[in-house]
N, C-alpha and C positions, 0 to 999 in steps of 0.2 A: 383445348377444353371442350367436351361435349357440351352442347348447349339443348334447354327444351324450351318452348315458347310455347307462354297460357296465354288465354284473351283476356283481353283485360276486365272482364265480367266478372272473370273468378275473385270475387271479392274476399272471399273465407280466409285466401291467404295474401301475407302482407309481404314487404322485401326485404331477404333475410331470413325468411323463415324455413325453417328444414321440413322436407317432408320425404316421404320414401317414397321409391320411382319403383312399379310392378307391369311387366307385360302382360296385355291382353293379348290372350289366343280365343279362337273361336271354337265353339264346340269340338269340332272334326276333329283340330289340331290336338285339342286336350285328350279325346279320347284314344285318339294313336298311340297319345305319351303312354297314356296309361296303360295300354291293352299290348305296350311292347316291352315282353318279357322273355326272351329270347334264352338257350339251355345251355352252357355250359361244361364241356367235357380235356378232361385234362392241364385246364386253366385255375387258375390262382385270381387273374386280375386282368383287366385290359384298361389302356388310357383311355378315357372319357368321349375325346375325340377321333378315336380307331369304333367307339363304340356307338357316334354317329354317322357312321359310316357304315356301319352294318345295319342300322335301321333302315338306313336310306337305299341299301340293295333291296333288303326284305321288300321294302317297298315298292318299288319300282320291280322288280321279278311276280309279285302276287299280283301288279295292276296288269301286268300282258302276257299271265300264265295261266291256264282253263285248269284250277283244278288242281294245283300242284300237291303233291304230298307233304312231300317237305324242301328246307333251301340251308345249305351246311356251307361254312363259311370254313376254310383251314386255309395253310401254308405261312407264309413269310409275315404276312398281314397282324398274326399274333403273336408274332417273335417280340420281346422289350424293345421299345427305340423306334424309327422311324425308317427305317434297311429293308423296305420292301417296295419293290417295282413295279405292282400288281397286284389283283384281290383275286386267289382260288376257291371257286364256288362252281358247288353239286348240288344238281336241281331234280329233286326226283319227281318226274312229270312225265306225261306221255306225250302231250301236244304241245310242242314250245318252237318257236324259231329263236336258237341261241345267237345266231350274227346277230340278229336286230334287236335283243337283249343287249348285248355287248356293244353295242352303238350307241342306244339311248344310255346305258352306262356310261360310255367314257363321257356323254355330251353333259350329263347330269352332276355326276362327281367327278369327272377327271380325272378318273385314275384307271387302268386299262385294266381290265376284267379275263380274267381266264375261266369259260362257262364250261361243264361237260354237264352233258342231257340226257339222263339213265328214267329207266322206269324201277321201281324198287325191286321188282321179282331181277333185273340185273346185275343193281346193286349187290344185292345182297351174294349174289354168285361169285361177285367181284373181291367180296370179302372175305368169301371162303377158298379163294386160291389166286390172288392179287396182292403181295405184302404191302403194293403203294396205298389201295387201300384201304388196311388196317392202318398204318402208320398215318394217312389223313384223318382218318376216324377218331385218332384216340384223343387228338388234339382238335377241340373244333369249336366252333360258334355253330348252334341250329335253332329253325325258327317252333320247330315242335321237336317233341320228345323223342329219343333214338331209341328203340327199341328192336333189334335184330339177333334173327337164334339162328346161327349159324354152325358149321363145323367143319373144320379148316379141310381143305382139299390140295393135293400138290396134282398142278398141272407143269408137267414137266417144260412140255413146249414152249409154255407161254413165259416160265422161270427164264428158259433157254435164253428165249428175245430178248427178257427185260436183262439179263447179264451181259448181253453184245454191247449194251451200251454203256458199263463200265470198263470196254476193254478200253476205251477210249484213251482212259488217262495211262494205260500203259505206254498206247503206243504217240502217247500224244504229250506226255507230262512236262517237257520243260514249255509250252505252248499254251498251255491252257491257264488261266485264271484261279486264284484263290476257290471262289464260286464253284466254280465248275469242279474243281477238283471236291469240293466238300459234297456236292449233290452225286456226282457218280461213286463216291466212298459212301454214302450214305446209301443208294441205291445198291452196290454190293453186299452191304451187312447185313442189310431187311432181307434180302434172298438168302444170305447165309443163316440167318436166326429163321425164318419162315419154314425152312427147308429142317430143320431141329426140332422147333417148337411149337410150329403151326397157328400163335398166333402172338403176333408183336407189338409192341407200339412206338411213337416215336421218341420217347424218352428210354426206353430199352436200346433201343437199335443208337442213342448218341454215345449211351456210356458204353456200351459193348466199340465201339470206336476209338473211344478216349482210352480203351484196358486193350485192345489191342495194337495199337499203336503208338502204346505209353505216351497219352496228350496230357498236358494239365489243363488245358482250351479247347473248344473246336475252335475258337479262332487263330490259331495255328496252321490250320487247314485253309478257311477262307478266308484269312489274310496273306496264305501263300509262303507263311514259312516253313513249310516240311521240307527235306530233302531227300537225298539220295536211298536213306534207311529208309524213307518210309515207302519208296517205291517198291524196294524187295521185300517188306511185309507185305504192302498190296498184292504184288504180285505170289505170294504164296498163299493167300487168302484164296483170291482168285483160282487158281489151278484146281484148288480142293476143293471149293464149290461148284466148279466148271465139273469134277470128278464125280460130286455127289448130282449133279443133275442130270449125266451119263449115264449110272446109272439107274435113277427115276424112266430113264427114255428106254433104256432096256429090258424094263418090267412091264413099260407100259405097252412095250411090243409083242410079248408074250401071250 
């Protein structure tokens, strides 16, 4: 049982009697509460307690950043449930030392922070020919308003890079992890719809996953039940986006 102890001055009340129990905060504290109204994009709802945890970066990134633009919270951290291992967070600032953000981070809330440090004229380049992120974008926590006029750009090369890294599960599939395999199939599809549509987000790029790989789940994926069918659809997906990136590279040669 919680216990609270009055002096025994407080004579108003006697024993036995009910009274209701209100925390005092101090000024500071109250106004934080108040003044922390944080934006919303592709979300429906977050637990209460994922959503003291974004105050607490907000806070902690604004007391030892000069100036920041803005601080956008996305990845796993929003997903339903508690299945994330990490906070992804994009800090649009010019002057920031991100290790020693990410230190006082883990030492403050404990949970291990993955920072990337863009100034917005970056960002925003990032956006117009980067599918990862558009698909962080679409789903995100941010501490001010997102406001970016962009117009999708295919950079061939940099398509190139990011698809070497879904060869992996080819050459790698009985080895690799539920996880793993979901994030490099996921990483595939955004390059394949980017390269079509020029501009994606992460709820596009899940169900274009689930239609072509006839899933009723992702968690089918990252609990590591697919099998053998689904490696010769990946692998055909693959080839054809490997084909349409070839030749983006050969026009961009011209």
């Amino acid at each position: 049982m919680n216990q609270i102890y009055l002096p025994k001055s407080a004579s108003a009340m006697i024993p036995g009697q009910y009274v209701t129990i209100n925390i005092l905060t101090n000024s500071n504290q109250s106004n934080q509460k108040t003044n922390f109204k944080p934006y919303f994009y592709g979300l429906k709802q977050i637990e209460p307690i994922k959503l003291e945890i974004v105050q607490k970066v907000f806070n902690i990134i604004s007391k030892y950043t000069e100036k920041e633009e803005n601080i956008i919270i996305t990845g796993s951290l929003l997903d339903n449930g508690f299945n994330f291992n990490d906070i992804d967070i994009i800090v649009l600032s010019n002057k920031t030392n991100a290790k020693m953000l990410e230190q006082e981070m883990l030492s403050k809330i404990g949970i291990k922070p993955h920072i990337i440090m863009l100034t917005k004229e970056e960002f925003v380049q990032g956006l117009a020919s980067d599918p990862l992120y558009q698909t962080m974008i679409s789903r995100c926590i941010s501490k001010n308003r997102l406001i970016f006029n962009f117009k999708p750009r295919i950079n061939a090369k940099l398509l190139d890079l990011h698809l070497l890294k879904s060869k992996t599960l080819i050459d790698n599939f009985n080895i690799l992890n539920g996880r793993e395999k979901y994030y490099l199939t996921f990483n595939l599809i955004s390059i394949t719809l980017f390269l079509k549509q020029g501009k994606i987000t992460k709820d596009s790029v899940e169900k274009t996953i689930k239609k072509e790989f006839n899933l009723k789940s992702l968690d089918e994926i990252k609990e590591n039940l697919v099998d053998k069918d689904f490696l010769v659809k990946y692998k055909n997906i693959y080839n054809k986006t490997f084909s349409l990136i070839m030749e983006k590279l050969k026009h961009e040669s011209k």
